[in-house]
Structure formats: C-alpha cells, structure tokens
Backbone as CSV, one residue per row, in Angstrom:
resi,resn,N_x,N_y,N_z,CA_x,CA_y,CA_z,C_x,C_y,C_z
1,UNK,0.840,-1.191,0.000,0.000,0.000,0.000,0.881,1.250,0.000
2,UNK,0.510,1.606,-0.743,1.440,3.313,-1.284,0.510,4.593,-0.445
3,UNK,0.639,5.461,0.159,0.562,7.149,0.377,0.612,7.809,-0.220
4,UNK,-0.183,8.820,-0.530,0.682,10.035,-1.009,-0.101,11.432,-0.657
5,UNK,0.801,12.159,-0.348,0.172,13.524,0.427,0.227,14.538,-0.395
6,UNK,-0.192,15.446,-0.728,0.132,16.611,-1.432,-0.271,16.622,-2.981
7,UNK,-1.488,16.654,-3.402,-2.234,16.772,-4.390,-1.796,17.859,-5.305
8,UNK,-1.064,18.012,-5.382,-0.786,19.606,-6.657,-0.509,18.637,-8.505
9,UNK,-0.465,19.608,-9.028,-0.103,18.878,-10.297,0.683,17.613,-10.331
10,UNK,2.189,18.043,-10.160,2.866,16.618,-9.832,2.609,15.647,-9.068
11,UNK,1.984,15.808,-7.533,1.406,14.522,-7.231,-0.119,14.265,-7.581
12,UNK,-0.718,14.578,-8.193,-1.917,14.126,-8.987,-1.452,13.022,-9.849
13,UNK,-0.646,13.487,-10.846,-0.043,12.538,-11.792,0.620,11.692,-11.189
14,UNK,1.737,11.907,-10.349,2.574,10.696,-9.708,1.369,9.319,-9.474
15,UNK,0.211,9.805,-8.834,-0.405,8.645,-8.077,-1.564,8.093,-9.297
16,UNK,-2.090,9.187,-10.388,-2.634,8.710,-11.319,-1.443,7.517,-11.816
17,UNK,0.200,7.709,-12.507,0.781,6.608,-12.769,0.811,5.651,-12.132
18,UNK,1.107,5.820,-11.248,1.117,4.968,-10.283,0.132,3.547,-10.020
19,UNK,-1.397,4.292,-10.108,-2.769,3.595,-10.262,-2.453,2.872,-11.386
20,UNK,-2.036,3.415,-12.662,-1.940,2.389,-13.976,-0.881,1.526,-13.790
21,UNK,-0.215,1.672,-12.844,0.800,0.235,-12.633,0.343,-0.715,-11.871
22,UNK,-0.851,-0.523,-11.647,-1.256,-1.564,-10.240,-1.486,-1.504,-9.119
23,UNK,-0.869,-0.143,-8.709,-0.426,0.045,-7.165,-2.264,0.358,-6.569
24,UNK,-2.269,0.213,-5.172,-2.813,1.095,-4.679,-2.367,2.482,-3.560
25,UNK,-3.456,3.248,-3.918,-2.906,4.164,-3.558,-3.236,5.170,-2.780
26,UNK,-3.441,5.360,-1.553,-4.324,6.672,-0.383,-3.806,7.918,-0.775
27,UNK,-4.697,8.728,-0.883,-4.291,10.304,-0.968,-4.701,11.243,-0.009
28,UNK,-4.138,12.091,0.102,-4.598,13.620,0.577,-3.957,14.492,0.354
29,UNK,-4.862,15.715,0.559,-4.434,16.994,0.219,-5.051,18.100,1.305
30,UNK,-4.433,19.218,1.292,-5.256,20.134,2.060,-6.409,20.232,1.917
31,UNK,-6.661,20.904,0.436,-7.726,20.657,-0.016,-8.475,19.738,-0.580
32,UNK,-8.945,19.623,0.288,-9.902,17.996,-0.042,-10.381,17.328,-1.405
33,UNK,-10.986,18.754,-1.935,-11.715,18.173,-3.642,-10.226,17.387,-4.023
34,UNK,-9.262,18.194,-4.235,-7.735,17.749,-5.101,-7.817,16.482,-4.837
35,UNK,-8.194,15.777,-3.614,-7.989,14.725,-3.647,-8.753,13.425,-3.379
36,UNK,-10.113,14.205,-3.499,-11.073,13.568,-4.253,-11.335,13.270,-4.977
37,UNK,-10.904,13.962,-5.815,-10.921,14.399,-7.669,-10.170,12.898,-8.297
38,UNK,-9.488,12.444,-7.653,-8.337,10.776,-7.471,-9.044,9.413,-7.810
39,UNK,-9.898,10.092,-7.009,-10.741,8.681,-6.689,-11.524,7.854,-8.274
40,UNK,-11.540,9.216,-8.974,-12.297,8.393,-10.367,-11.372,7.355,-10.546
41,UNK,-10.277,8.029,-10.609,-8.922,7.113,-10.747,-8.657,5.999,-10.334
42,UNK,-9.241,5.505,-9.420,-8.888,4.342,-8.089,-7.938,4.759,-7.244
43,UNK,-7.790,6.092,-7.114,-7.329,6.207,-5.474,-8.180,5.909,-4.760
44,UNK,-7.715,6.062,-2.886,-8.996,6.360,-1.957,-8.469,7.697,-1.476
45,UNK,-9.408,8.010,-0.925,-8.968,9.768,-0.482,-9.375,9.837,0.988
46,UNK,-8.734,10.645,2.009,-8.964,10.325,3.268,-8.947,11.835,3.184
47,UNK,-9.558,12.161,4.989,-9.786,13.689,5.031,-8.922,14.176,5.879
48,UNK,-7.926,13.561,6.363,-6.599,13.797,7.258,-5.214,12.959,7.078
49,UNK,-4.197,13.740,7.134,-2.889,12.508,6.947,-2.838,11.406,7.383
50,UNK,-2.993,11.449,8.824,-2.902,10.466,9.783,-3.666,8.876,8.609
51,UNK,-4.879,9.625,8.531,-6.337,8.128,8.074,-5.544,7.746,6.992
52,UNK,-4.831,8.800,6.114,-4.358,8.686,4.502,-3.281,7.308,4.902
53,UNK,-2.154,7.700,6.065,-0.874,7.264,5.793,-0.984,5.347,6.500
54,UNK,-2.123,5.297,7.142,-2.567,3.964,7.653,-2.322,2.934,7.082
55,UNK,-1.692,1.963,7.161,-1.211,0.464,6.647,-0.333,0.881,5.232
56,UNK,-0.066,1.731,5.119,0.775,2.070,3.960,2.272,2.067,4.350
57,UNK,3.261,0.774,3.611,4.708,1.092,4.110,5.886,2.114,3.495
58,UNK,4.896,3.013,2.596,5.705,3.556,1.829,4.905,5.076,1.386
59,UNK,5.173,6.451,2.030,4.756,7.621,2.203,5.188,8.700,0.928
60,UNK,4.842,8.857,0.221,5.307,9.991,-1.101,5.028,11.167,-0.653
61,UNK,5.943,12.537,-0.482,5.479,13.942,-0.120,5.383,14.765,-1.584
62,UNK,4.680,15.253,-2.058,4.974,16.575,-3.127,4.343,17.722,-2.148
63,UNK,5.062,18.643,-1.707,4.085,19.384,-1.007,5.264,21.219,-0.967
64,UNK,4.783,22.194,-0.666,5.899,23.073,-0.825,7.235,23.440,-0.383
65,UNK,7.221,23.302,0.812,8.636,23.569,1.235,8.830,22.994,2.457
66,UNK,10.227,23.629,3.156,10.433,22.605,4.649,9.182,22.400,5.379
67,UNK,8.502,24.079,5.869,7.724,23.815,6.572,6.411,23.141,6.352
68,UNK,5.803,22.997,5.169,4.635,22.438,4.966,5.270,21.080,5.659
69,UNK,6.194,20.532,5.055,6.614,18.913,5.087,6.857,18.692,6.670
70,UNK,7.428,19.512,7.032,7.423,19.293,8.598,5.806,19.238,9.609
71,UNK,5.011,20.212,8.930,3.825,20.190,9.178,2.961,19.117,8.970
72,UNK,2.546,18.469,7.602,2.257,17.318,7.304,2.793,16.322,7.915
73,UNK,4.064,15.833,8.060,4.326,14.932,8.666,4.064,14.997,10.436
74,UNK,3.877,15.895,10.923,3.588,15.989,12.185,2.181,15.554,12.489
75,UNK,1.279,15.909,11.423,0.109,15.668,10.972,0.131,13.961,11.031
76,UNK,0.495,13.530,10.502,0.399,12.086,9.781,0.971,11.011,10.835
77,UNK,1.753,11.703,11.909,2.268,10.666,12.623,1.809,9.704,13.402
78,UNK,0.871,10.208,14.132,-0.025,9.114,14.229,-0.423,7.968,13.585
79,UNK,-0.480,7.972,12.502,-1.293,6.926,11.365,-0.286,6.084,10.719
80,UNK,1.643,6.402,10.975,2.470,5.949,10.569,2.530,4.201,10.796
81,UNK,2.776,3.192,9.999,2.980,1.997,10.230,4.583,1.943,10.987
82,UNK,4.729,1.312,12.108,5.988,1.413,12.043,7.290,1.083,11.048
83,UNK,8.058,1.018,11.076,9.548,1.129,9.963,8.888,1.432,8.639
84,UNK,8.039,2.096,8.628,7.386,2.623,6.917,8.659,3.811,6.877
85,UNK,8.846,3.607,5.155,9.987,4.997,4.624,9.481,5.705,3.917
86,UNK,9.528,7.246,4.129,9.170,8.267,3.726,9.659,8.766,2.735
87,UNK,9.118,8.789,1.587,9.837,9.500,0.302,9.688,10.547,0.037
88,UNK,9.880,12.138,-0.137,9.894,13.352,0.088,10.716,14.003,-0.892
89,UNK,9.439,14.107,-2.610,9.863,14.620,-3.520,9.923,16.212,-3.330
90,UNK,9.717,16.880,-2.462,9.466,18.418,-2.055,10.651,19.334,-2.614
91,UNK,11.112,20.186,-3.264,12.120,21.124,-2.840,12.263,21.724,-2.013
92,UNK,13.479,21.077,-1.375,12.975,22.014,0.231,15.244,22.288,-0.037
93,UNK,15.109,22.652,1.608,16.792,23.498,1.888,17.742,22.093,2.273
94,UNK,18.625,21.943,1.649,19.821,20.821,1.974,19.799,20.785,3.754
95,UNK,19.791,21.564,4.515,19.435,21.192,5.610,18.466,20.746,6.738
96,UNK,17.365,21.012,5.683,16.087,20.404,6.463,15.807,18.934,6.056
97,UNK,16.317,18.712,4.675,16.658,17.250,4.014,17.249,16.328,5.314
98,UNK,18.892,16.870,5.555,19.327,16.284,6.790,18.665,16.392,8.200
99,UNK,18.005,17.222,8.298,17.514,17.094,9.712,16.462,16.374,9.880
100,UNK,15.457,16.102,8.656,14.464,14.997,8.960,15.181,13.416,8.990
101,UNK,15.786,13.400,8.054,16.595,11.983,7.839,16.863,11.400,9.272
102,UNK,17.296,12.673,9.743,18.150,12.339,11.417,16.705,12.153,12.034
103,UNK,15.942,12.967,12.284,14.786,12.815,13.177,13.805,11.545,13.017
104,UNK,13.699,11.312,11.757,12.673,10.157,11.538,13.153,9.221,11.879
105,UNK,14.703,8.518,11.377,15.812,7.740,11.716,15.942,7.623,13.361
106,UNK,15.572,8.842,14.223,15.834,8.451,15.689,14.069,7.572,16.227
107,UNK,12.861,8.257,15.014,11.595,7.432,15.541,11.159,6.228,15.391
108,UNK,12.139,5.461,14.297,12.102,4.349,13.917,11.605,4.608,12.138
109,UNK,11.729,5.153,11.732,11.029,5.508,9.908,12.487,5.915,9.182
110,UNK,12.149,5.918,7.953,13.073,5.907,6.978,12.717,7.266,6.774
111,UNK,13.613,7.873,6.190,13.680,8.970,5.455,14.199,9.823,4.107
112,UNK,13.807,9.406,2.722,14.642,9.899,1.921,14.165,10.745,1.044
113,UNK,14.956,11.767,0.531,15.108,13.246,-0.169,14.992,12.806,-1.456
114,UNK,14.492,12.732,-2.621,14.454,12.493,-3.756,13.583,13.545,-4.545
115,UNK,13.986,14.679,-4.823,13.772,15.811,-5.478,13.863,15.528,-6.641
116,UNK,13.243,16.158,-7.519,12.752,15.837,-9.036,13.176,16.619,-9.824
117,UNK,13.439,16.093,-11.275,13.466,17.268,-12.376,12.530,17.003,-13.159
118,UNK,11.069,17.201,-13.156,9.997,16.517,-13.490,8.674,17.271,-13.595
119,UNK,8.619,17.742,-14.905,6.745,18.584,-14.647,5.598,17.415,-14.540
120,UNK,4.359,17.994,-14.316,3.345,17.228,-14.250,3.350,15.810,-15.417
121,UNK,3.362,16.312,-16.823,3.866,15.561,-17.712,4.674,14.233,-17.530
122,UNK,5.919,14.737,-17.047,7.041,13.704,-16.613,6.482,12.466,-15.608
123,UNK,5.656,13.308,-14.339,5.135,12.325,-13.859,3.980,11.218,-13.910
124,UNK,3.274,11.771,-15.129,1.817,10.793,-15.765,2.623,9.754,-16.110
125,UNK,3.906,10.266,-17.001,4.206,9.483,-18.443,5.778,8.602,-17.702
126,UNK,5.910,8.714,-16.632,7.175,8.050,-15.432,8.711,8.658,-16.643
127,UNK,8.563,9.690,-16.737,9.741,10.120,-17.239,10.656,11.437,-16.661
128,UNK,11.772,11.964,-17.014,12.354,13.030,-16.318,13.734,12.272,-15.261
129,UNK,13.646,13.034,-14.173,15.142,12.766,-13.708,14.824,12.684,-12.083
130,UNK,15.146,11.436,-11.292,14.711,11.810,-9.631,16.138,11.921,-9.071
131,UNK,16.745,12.702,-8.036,17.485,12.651,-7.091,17.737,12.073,-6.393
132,UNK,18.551,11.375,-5.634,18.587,11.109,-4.242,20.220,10.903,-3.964
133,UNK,20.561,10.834,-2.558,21.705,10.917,-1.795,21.546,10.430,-0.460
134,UNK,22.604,9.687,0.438,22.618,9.513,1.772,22.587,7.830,1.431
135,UNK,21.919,7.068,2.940,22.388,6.201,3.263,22.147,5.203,1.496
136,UNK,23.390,4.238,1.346,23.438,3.440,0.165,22.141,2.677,0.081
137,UNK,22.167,1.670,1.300,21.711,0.748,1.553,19.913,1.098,1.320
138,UNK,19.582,1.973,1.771,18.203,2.348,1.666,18.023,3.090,0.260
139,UNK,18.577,3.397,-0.345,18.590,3.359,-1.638,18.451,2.653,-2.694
140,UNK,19.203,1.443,-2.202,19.777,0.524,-3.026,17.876,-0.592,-3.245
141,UNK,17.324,-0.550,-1.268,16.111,-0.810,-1.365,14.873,-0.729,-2.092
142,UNK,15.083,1.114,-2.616,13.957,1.678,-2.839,14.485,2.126,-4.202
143,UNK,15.312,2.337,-5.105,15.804,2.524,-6.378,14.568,1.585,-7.113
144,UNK,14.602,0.701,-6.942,13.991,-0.255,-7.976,12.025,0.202,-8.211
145,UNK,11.963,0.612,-7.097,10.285,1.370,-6.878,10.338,2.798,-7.455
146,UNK,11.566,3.312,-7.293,11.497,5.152,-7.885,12.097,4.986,-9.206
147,UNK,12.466,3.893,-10.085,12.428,3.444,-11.243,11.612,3.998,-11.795
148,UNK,10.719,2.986,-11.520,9.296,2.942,-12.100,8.559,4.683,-12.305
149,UNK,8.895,5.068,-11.158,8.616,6.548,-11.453,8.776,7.870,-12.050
150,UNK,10.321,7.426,-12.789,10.904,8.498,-13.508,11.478,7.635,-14.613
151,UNK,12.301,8.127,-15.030,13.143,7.860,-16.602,14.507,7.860,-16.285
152,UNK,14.733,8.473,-15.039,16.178,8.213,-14.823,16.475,8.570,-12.732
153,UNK,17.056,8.032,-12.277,17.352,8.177,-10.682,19.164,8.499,-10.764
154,UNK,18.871,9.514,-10.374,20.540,9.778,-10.249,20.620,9.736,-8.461
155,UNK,22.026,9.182,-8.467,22.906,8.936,-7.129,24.057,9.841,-6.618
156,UNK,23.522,10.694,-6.064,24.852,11.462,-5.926,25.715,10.949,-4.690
157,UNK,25.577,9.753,-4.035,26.552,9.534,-3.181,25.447,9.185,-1.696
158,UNK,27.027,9.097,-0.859,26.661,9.025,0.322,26.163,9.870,1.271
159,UNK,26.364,11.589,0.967,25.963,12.440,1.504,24.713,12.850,1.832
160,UNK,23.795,12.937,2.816,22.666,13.323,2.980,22.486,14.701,2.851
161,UNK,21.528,14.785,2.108,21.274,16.206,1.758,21.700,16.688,0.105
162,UNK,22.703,16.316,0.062,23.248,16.697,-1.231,22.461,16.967,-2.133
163,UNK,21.476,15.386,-2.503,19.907,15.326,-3.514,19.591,16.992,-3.423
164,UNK,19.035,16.991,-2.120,18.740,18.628,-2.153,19.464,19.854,-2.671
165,UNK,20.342,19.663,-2.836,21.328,20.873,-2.816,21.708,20.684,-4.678
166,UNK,21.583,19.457,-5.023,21.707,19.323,-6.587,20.784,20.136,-6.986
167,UNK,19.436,19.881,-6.553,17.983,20.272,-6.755,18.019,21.588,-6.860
168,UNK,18.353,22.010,-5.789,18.139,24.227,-5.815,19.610,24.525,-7.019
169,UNK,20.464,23.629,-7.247,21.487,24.006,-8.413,20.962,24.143,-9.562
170,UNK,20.087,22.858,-10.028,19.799,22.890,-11.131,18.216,24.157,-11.439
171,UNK,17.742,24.197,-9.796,17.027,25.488,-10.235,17.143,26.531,-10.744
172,UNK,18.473,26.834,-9.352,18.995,28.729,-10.225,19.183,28.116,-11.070
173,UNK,20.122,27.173,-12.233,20.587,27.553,-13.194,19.123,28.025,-14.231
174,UNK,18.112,27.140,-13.997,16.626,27.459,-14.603,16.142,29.003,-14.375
175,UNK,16.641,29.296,-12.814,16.079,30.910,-12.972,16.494,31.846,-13.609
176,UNK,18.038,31.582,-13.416,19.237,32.493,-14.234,18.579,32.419,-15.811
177,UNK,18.194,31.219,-16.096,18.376,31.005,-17.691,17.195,31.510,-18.310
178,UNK,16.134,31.405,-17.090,14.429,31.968,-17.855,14.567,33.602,-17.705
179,UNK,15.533,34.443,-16.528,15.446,35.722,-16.475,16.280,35.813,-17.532
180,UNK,17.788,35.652,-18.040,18.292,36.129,-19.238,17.362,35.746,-20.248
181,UNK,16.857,35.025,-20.581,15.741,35.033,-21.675,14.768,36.212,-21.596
182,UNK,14.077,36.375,-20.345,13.280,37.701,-20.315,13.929,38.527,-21.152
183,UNK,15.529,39.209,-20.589,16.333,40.462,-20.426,16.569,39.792,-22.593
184,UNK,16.713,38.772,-22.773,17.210,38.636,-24.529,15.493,39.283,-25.336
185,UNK,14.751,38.797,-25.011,13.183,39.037,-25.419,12.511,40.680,-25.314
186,UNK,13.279,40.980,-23.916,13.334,42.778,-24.181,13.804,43.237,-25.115
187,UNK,15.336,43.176,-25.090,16.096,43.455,-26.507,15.557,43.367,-27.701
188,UNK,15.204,42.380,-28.148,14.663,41.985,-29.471,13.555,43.222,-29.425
189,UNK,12.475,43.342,-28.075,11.411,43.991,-28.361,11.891,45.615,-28.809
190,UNK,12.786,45.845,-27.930,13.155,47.737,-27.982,14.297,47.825,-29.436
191,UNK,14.635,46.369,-30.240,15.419,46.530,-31.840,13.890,46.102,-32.750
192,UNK,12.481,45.765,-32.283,11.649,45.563,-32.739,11.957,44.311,-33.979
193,UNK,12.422,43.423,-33.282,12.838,42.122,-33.531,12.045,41.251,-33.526
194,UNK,10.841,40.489,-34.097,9.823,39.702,-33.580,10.050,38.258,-33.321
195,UNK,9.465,37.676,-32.187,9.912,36.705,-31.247,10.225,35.776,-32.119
196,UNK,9.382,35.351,-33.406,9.527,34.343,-34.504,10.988,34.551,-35.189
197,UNK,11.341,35.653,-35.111,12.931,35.863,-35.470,13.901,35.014,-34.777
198,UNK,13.674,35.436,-32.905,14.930,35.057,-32.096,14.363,33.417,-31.925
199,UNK,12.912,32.984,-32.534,12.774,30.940,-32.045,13.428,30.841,-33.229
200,UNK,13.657,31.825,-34.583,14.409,30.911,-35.287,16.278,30.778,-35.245
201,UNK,16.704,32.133,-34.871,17.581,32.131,-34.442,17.940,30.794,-33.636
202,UNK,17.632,30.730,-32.881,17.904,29.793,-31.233,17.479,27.981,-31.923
203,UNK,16.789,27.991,-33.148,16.895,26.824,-33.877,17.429,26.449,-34.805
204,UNK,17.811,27.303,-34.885,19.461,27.372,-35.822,20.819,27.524,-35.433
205,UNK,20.571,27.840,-33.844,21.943,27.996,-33.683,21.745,27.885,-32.006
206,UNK,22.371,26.499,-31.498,21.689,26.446,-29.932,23.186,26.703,-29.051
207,UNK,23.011,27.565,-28.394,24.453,27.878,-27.264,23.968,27.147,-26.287
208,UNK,23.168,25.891,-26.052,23.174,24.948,-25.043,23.875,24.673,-25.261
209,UNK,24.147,24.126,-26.797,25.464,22.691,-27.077,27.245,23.468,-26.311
210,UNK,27.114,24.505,-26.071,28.875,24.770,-25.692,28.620,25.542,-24.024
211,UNK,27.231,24.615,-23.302,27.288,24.686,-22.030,28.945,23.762,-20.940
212,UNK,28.702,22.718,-21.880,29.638,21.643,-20.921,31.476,22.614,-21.152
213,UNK,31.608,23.027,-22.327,32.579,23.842,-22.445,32.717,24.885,-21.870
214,UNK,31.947,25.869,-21.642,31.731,26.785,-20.490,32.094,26.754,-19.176
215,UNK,31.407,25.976,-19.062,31.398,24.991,-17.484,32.800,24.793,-17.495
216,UNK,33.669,24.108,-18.205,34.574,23.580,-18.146,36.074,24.763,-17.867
217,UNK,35.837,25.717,-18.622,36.738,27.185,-18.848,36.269,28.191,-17.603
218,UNK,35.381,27.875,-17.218,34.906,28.695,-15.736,35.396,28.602,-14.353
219,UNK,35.349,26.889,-14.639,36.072,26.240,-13.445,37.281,25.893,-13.259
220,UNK,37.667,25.635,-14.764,39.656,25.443,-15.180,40.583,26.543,-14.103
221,UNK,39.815,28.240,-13.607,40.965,28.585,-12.927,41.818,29.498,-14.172
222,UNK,41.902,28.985,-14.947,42.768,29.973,-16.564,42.048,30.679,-17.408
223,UNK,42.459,31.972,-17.483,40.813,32.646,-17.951,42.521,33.605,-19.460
224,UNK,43.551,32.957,-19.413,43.998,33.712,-20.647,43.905,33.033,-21.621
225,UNK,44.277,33.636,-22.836,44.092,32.952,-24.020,42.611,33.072,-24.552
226,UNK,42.115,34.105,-24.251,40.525,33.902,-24.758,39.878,34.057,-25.874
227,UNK,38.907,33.476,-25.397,37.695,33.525,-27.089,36.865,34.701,-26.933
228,UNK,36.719,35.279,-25.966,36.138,36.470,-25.983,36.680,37.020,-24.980
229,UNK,37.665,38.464,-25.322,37.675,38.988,-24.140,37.048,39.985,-23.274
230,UNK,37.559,39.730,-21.739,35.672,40.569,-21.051,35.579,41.674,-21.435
231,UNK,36.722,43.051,-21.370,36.580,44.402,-22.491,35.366,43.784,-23.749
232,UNK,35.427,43.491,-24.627,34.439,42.770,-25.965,32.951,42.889,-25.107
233,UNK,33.157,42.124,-24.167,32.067,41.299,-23.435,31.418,42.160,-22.864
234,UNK,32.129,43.402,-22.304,31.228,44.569,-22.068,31.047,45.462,-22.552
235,UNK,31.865,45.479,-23.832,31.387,46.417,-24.742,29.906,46.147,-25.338
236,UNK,29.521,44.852,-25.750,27.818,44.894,-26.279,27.531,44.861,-25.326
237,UNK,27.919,44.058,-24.016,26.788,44.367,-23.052,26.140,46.038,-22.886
238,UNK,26.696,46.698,-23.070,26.656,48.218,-23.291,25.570,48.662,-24.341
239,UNK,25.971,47.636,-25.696,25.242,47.702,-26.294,23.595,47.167,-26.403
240,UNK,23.563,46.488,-25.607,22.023,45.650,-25.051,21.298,46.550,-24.586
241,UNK,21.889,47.188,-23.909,21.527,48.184,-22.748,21.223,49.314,-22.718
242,UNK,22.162,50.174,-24.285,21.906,51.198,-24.941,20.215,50.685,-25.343
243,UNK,20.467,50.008,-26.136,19.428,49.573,-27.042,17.960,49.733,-26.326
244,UNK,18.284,49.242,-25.074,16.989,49.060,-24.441,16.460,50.045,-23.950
245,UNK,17.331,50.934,-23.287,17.197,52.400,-22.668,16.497,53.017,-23.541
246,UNK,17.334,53.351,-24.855,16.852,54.328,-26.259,14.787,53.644,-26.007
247,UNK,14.518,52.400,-25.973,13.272,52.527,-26.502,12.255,52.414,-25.066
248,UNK,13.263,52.818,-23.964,12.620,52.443,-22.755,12.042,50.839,-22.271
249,UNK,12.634,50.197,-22.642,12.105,48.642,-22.314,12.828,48.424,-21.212
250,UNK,12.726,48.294,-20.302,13.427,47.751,-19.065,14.195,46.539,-18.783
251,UNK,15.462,46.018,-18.079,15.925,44.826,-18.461,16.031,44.580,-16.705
252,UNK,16.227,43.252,-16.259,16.777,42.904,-15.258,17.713,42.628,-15.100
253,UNK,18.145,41.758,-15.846,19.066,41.330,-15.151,21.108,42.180,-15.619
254,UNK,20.733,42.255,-17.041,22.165,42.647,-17.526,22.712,43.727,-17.134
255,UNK,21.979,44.683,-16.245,22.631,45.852,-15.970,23.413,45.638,-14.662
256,UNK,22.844,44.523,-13.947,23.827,43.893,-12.896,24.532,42.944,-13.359
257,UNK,24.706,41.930,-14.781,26.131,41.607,-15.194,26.991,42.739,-15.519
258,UNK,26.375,43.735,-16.386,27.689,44.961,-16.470,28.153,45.435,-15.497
259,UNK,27.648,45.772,-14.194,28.805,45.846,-13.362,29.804,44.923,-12.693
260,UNK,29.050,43.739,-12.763,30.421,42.333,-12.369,31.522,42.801,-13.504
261,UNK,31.020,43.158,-14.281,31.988,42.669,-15.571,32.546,44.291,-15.102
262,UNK,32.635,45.498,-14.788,33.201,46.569,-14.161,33.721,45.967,-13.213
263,UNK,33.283,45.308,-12.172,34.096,44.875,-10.976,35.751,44.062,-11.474
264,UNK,35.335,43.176,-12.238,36.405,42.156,-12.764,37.654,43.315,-14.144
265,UNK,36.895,44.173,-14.848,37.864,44.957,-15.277,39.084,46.000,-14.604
266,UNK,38.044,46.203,-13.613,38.785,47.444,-12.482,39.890,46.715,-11.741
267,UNK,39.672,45.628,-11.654,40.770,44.290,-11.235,41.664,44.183,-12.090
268,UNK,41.876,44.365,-13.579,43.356,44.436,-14.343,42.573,43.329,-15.267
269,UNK,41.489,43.172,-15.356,41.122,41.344,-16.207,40.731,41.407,-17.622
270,UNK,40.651,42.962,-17.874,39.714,43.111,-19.077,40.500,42.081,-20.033
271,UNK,41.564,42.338,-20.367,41.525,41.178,-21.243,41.575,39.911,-21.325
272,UNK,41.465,39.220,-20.471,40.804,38.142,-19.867,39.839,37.576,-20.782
273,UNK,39.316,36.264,-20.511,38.302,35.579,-21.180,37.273,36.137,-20.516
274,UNK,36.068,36.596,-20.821,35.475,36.980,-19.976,34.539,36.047,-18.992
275,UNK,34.739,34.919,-19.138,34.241,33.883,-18.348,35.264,34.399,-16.703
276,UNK,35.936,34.919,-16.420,36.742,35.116,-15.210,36.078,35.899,-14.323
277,UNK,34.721,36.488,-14.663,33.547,36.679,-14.072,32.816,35.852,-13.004
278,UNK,33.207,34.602,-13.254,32.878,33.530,-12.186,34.136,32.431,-11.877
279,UNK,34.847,34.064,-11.488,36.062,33.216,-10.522,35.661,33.093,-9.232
280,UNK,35.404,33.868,-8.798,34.930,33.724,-7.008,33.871,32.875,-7.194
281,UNK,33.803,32.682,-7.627,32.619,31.415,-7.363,32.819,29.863,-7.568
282,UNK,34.385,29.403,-7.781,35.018,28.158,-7.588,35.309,27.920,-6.436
C-alpha cells in the first residue's frame, strides 16, 4: 500500500501513474476536492494525513517547502505503520533534508530526499530525472520502486542532503536562464525584432550545445588565451543596454552583469576571457 500527500499537479499525476501500474494508492491533500478528484482514478482519499498514511509502508510527499513537510508529517504521525519509509519529492533546503533523515531515523522511519526534475507531464508518463543521496543501503532498497517513477534516478553519493542541494542548483541555473531570456526578449522587443525571429535564431543555432565547455573554462581557474575577451564582453553588453534604454524597455538582469563585468575589469582582467567573471565562485 502506497501514500501520497500533497495533491498539486505533480502529485496528482505521480499517483494517477502509479494507479496504472497496479499500485494502490491513499491520498490527501489540504484541499480535499484535489484529492477527491483521485478517486475516479482508483485512489482512496482520506480527510486527514494520519487516516491517509494507515497500513501504507511507503509515504510519497509533493508538497511546498520545509515547513509544509514538517507540518504534514507531524500531521500524519499518528497513522504511521511502524519502519514505513518516507519519500519526500518536495524542494525544500539541503538542511532540512538532513535534519528529517536524522529525526525520523531516531523514531524508527526511513527517510529519503528524492527531489525531481519533473513537470506534471514527466510524472503521468514516469519520465524526467529523480534525485537522491545519503544512506546506500536504503537506496539501493527503494531505487527499484522510484524506477518505475521516472526515466532516470541519479545517485549522488553518500551524503545526505546533497539530492537537495543538486535540486536548488539545477534550479537557479533554470532561474538564471528563464530571467536572461526575459532580459534577450526585451532586446529583441526595444530593436523591434519579432519573437519568430529570435525561435528561429535559437533553432538554428543552440548555445546549449557549448554549455559543458563553459562549465569547463569557468572552473579550469585559466581565464587567458581567450575567445572572448571581457573588455568585448562589455562592450555589447553596453550595447544591449543602450538599445533598451533608447526605446525604454526595461531589463533585469544585464545591468547587474555589467557591473560584475566593471568589478572584474577594475581588477586588471579586461583582457581576460570573460568567463573570469565567475572566478569567485570556484
């Protein structure tokens, strides 16, 4: 018997797949309809954690952050089977990851962090990427069940917490990457560039593919010999910025890379690769 708490998009789908594999499956949600709404499905839906998490040896969280999860589970304890393990897809802080692990671990329950790279989609269709980190052995248990749930389970080790801390990495890099898109989509708007221009641009020519190279020249530590140097690098940035000003379009984010990139010139770097922008940050 499977659990699962936290009715939002992703766990709707998690437990809808889930149902088409066979499983059964208890739900709840705060809000009750969400997880009523299940039941066409062959869930059952209970009106409190505690009733939800009953004879079930195996607890799924999607829910928002530390504190909801700390909340819910405080909720639910009662209704816990003993040595049942808690699976806790949540994004929550690398240290609240470790501090439940420790706490549940002292009540007799399992505890593991397995954060997702996974929209609603990913989870109908058991595809995308799950996390996890810390003890092997309980991994090694439950790998073969969080299979089934994604398309791929990555292991980052023995470290508890880590899962988490991959998780908020691969976020910023998502926030960083959706706000420079904003700040590229201004531009285009204040050169009156239309968006069908820059999707074809960007399908013709993808600067994902020379991420791993990036990565690689960022962290190397050697920023001479460059392919672009940061002087260059802030010279259009200048130019973005002109551009945008002249038609009044507002940008976020690049007017705070042009001054890193001032900070790192005033340092002697201009001619530098301009990747030496994220030296302090090795």
């Amino acid at each position: 018997m499977i659990a699962f708490l936290g009715m939002g998009l992703l766990g709707s789908n998690f437990v809808r797949a889930l149902i088409s594999k066979g499983e059964q499956v208890q739900v709840w949600n705060r809000t009750a309809s969400k997880a009523t709404a299940l039941e066409a499905y062959g869930a059952r839906a209970f009106p409190d954690a505690a009733a939800a998490v009953k004879g079930a040896n195996r607890i799924h969280l999607t829910l928002k952050d530390d504190h909801t999860v700390n909340e819910v589970l405080a909720a639910a304890a009662a209704g816990l089977t003993p040595g049942a393990v808690i699976i806790d897809h949540t994004t929550t802080s690398a240290d609240g990851a470790v501090a439940r692990t420790k706490e549940w671990k002292e009540r007799g329950f399992t505890y593991l962090h397995a954060p997702v790279f996974m929209g609603p989609a990913n989870a109908l269709d058991s595809t995308g990427y799950m996390l996890v980190s810390g003890d092997q052995a309980v991994i090694s248990t439950w790998e073969p069940a969080l299979s089934k749930m994604t398309g791929e389970v990555i292991n980052f080790g023995d470290t508890t917490g880590k899962a988490a801390g991959m998780k908020l990495i691969g976020n910023s890099f998502l926030v960083g990457l959706t706000a420079g898109l904003a700040d590229t989509l201004s531009l285009a708007k204040a050169l009156e560039i239309p968006v069908s221009d820059v999707s074809s641009l960007f399908s013709s020519w993808n600067p994902g593919g020379a991420l791993p190279a990036r990565l690689q020249r960022m962290t190397s530590g050697n920023y001479s010999n460059p392919s672009w140097e940061l002087s260059m690098a802030r010279k259009d940035t200048q130019l973005f910025i002109d551009a945008a000003s002249k038609s009044n379009v507002p940008l976020a984010v690049l007017p705070a890379i042009a001054a890193e990139m001032d900070r790192w010139i005033q340092k002697g770097h201009g001619n530098d690769d301009w990747t030496v922008i994220g030296k302090d940050s090795i």
